[in-house]
Every structure is written in structure tokens, then in C-alpha cells.
C-alpha positions as CSV (number, residue, x, y, z in Angstrom):
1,X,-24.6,23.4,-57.1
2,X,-26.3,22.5,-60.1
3,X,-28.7,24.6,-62.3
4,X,-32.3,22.8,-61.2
5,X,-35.9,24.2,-60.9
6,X,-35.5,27.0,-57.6
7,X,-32.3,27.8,-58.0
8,X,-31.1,31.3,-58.7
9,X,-28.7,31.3,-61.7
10,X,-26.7,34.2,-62.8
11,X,-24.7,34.3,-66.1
12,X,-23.0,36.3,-69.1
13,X,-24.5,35.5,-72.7
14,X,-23.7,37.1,-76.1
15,X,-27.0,36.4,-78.1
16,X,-26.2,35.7,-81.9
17,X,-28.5,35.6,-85.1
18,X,-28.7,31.5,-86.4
19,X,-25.0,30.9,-86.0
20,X,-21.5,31.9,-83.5
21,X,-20.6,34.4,-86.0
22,X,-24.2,35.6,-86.9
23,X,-25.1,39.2,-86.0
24,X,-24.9,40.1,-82.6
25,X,-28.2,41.1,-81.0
26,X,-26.9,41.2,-77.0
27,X,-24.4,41.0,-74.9
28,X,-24.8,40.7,-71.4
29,X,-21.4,41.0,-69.5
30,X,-20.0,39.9,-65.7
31,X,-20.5,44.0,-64.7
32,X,-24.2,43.4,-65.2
33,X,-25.3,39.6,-65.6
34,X,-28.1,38.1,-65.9
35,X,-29.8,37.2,-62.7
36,X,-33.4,34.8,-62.9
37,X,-35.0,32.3,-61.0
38,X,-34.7,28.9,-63.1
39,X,-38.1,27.0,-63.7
40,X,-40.9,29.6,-63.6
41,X,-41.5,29.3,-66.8
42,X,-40.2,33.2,-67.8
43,X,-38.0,32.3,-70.4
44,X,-37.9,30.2,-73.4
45,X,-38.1,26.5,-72.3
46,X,-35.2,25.5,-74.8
47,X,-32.7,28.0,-73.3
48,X,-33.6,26.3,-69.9
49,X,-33.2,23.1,-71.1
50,X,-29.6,23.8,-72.4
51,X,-28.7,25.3,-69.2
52,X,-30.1,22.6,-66.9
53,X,-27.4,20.5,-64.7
54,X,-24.8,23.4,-65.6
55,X,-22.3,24.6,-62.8
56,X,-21.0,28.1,-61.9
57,X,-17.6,27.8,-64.1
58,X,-19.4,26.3,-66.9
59,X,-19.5,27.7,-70.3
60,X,-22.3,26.8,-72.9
61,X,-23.3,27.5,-76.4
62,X,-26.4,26.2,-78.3
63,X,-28.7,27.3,-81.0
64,X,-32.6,27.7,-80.8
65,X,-34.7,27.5,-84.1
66,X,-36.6,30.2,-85.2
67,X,-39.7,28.3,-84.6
68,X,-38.7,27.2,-80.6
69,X,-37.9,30.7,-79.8
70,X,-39.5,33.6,-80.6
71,X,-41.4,32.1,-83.4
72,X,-42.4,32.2,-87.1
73,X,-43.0,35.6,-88.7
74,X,-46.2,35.7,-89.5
75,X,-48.6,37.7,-92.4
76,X,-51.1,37.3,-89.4
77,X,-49.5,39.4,-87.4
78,X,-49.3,42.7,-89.8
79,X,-52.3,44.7,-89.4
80,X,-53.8,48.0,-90.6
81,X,-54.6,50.3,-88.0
82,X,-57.0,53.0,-88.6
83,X,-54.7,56.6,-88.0
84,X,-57.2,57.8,-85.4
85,X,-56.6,55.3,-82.3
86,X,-53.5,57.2,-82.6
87,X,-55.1,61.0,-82.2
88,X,-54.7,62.0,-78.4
89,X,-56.1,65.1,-76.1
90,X,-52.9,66.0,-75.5
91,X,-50.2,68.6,-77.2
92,X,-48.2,65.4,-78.6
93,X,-49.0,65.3,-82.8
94,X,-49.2,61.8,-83.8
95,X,-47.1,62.3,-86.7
96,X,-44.0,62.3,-84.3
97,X,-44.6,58.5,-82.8
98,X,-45.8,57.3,-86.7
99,X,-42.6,57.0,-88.9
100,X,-41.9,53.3,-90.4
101,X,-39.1,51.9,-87.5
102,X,-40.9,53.3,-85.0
103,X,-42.2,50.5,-81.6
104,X,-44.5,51.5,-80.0
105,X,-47.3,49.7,-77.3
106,X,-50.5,49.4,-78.3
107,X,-53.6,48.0,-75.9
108,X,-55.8,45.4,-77.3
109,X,-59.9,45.2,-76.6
110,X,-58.6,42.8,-73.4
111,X,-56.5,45.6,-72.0
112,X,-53.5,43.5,-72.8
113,X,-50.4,45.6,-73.9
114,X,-49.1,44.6,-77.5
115,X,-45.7,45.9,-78.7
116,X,-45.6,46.4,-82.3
117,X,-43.5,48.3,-85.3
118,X,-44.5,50.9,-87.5
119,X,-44.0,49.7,-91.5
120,X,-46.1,52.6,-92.8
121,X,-47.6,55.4,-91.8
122,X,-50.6,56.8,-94.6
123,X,-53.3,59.7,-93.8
124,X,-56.0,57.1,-93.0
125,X,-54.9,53.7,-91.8
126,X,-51.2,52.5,-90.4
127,X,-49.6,49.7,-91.3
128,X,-48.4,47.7,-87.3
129,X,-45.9,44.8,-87.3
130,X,-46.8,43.0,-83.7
131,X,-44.5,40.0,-85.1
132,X,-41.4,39.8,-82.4
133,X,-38.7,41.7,-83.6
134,X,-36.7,38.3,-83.5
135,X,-39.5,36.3,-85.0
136,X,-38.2,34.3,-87.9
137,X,-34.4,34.1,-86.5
138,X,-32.6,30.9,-84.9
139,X,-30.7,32.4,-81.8
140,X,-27.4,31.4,-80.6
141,X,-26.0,31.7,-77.4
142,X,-22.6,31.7,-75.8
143,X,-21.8,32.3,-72.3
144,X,-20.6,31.5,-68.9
145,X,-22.5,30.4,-65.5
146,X,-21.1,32.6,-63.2
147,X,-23.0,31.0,-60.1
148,X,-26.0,29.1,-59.1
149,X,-27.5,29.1,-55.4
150,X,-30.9,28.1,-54.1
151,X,-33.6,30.6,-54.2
152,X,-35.4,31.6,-51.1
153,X,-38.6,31.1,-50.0
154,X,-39.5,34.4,-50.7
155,X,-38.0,34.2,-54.2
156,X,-40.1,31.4,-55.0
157,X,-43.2,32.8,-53.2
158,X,-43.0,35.7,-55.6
159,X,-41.6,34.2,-57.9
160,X,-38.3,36.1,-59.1
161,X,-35.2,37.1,-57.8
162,X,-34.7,39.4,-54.8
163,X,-31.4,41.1,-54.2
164,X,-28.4,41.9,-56.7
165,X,-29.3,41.5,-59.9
166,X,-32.8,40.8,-59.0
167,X,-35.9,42.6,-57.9
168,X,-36.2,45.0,-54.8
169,X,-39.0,45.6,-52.6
């Protein structure tokens, strides 16, 4: 069977910065593939496209831009954040989640969550990063389909996979 919309893929990947011999970011082996439903739109539409009409057996590699995968970086998208949405009720002191490195989740005015890095930490305002962390980097990626199957109905009713390597109910 061939990867298509509704099928349920499972593979291996080693995720690489720009090139085949650029950093490694992740490696996902056979002991723990990855497992998703194909065509929900979940993942980045290039890595779909360069897995469609692929067979279990198959290997693949192909590089993403920056700008079709996780994005530009962006001066947009490092904010100052006053120091006391970070002050709490409870016994946790702020100063031990704000250190430059640091991701944490922040919620916007929407109540949507918003994952961003510390860059610096002053006594009024902290500097947040809420670029992705691979925002600005082509990705390359090598790997293996280890099989394909159709999805069930169910899998497409809720549309992921059910089962090994997948969600349970």
C-alpha cells in the first residue's frame, strides 16, 4: 500500500539542520517510530508531500527550507514581558523558572498557550523568545517507511491514530 490521505504511516527519521551532515536535532528509531494519520493536516505540508506515494521498505531523504517549515525568525516575535505575570500565590519563586535558556508556556489574552524562551531575565520586564526553536533552520530528513495501512473509521473520525504507536482511549 501506498502512503495516501487516510492511511496510517509509521516510519524512522533522523531530523538534520539544512544538510545530511548538519546537526542532528532527532532521531526517531524502529523501537519507537513514528506513528500518524497522513492527510490531517498535523504536520508540515512539505514533509507530506515528500512522503506521499512511498511504500513500507522505502527510504527517503529531502530538505525543507527554513521558510516552508517552521518559519523565519522573526524580531516580531521577541517580546518584553513585564516580571510580574510571572509572580504566583504559590511557594515557587519566580526566579527559579526565569534564567536565559529557560521554555516555558505562556497563555495569551485568547487563552491560547504560547511556548516561548527566556533571553533575559531583569528586575522589571523579561525578555520572551516565542520564535520556534527551529525557526530560521532548513530541516533534513532521512529515514525509512516501515509500513503503511488504511486508517479506521474511527481513526479518521477522530482524527489520529489509535493503537501502537498511536493514541488510547
Amino acid at each position: 500500500m501506498k502512503i495516501a490521505p487516510n492511511t496510517v504511516v509509521t516510519l524512522t527519521y533522523e531530523l538534520r539542520i539544512d544538510h545530511a551532515e548538519g546537526d542532528l536535532v532527532e532521531r526517531v528509531e524502529a523501537t519507537e517510530p513514528f506513528v500518524f494519520l497522513f492527510g490531517t493536516d498535523s504536520l508540515l505540508p512539505d514533509f507530506e508531500d515528500n512522503l506521499l506515494g512511498k511504500e513500507a521498505s522505502n527510504g527517503f531523504a529531502f530538505a525543507i527550507t527554513a521558510d516552508k517549515g517552521y518559519g523565519l525568525h522573526t524580531e516580531e516575535a521577541i517580546i518584553e514581558v513585564p516580571r510580574s505575570v510571572f509572580d504566583t500565590d504559590n511557594e515557587q519563586d519566580a526566579s527559579e523558572v526565569l534564567f536565559a535558556g529557560n521554555f516555558l508556556t505562556l497563555v495569551d489574552q485568547d487563552g491560547n498557550p504560547m511556548r516561548g524562551k527566556v533571553v533575559e531575565a531583569g528586575d522589571e520586564v523579561v525578555i520572551m523568545d516565542f520564535n520556534h526553536p527551529l525557526a530560521g533552520k532548513g530541516l533534513h530528513f532521512t529515514g525509512e517507511v516501515l509500513s503503511v495501512r488504511e486508517a479506521s473509521g474511527e481513526e479518521l473520525a477522530h482524527g489520529h491514530v489509535h493503537g501502537s504507536g498511536g493514541h488510547h482511549h
